[in-house]
C-alpha positions in Angstrom: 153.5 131.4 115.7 155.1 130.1 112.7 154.6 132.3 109.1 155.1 130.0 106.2 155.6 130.7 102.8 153.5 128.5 100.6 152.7 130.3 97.7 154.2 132.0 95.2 152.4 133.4 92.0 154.6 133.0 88.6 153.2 135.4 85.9 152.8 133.9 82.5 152.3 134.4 78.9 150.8 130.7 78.2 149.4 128.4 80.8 149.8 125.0 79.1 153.7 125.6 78.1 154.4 127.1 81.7 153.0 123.9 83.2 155.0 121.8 80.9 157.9 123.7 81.5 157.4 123.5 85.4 155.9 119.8 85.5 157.8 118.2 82.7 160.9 119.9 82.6 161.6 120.8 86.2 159.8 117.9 87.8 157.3 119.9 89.4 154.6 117.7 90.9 151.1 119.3 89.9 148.7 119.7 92.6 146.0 121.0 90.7 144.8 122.1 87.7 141.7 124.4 87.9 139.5 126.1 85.5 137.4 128.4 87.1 135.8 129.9 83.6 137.3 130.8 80.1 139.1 133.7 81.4 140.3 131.9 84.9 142.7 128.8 85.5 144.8 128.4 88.3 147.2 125.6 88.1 150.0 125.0 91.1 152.7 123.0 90.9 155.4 122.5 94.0 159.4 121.3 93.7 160.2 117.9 95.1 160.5 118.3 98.7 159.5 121.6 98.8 156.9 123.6 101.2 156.2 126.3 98.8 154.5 126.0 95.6 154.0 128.1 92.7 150.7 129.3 90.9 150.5 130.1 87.0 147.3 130.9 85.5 145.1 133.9 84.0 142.6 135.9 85.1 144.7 135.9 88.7 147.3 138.5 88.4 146.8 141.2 86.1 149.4 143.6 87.4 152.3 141.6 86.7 153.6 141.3 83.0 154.2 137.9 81.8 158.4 137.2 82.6 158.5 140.3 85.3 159.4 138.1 88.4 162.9 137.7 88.9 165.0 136.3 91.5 163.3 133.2 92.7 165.7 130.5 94.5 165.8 126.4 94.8 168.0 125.2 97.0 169.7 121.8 96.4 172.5 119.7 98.1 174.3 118.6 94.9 174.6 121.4 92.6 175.9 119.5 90.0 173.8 116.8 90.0 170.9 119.7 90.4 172.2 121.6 86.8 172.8 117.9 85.4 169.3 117.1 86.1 168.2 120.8 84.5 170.6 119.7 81.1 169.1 116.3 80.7 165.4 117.9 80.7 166.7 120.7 77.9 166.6 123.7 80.5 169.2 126.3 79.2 170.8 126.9 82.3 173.9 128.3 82.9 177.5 127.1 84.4 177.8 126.6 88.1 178.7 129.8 89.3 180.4 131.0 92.8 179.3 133.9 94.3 181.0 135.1 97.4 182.4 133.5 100.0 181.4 130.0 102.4 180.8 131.6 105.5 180.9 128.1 106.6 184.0 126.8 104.4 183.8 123.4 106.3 181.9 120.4 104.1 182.1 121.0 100.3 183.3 124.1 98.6 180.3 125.0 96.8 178.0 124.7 100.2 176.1 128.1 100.1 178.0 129.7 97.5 177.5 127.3 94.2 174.7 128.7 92.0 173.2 128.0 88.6 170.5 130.2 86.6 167.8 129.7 84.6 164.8 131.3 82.8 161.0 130.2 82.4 159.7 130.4 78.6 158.6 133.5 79.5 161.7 135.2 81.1 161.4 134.5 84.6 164.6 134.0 86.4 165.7 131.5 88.7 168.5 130.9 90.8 169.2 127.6 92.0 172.0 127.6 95.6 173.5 124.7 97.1 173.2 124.5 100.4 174.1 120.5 101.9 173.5 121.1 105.5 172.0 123.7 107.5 174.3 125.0 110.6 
């Protein structure tokens, strides 16, 4: 039996400038947009090419502060095409960054190890890893 994540919930302070964020400045497709009342909306978005997506909204998560969910990874296979993209959209990310060491050090250098950060409006953090090939 296959478990597949598909949905992650991304606490926010502002629905309509988290989706911009996501949709406009990422490149987050948006799959929906749902109001279910006045103190309800549940909008998901999902990375090109990805089969997880992410939910903001209110009214969905009240124990988790807006900015409290750290440590949420894209993977790319150009990482600086990836952070060039991330620039060009006004993302304040940060350099590319290598931590440890290729366990695979065949292919490109940065290939598992190559990482650049980033932070949603409301604190957020992202990682972004390259990874070219699966072995």
């Amino acid at each position: 039996m296959n478990w597949t994540l598909e949905v992650v919930v991304v606490p926010v302070s502002d629905v309509d400038r988290a989706k911009a964020f996501y949709a406009q400045q990422l490149g987050f497709n948006v799959d929906h947009d749902t109001r279910i009342s006045d103190e309800a909306r549940i909008v998901q978005l999902t990375p090109p090419g990805s089969g997880c997506s992410i939910v903001v909204g209110k009214g969905i998560v009240p124990d988790m502060p807006p900015g409290s969910l750290q440590g949420m990874q894209l993977v790319v296979s150009d990482i600086h095409k990836a952070r060039a993209q991330l620039v060009e959209r006004g993302v304040e990310v940060s350099e590319i960054q290598v931590l440890g060491e290729n366990p695979h050090p065949v292919g490109d250098v940065l290939d598992n190890v190559g990482f650049v950060f980033f932070s949603d409006p409301d604190g957020n953090g992202w990682a972004v890893q390259q990874i070219s090939a699966r072995t």
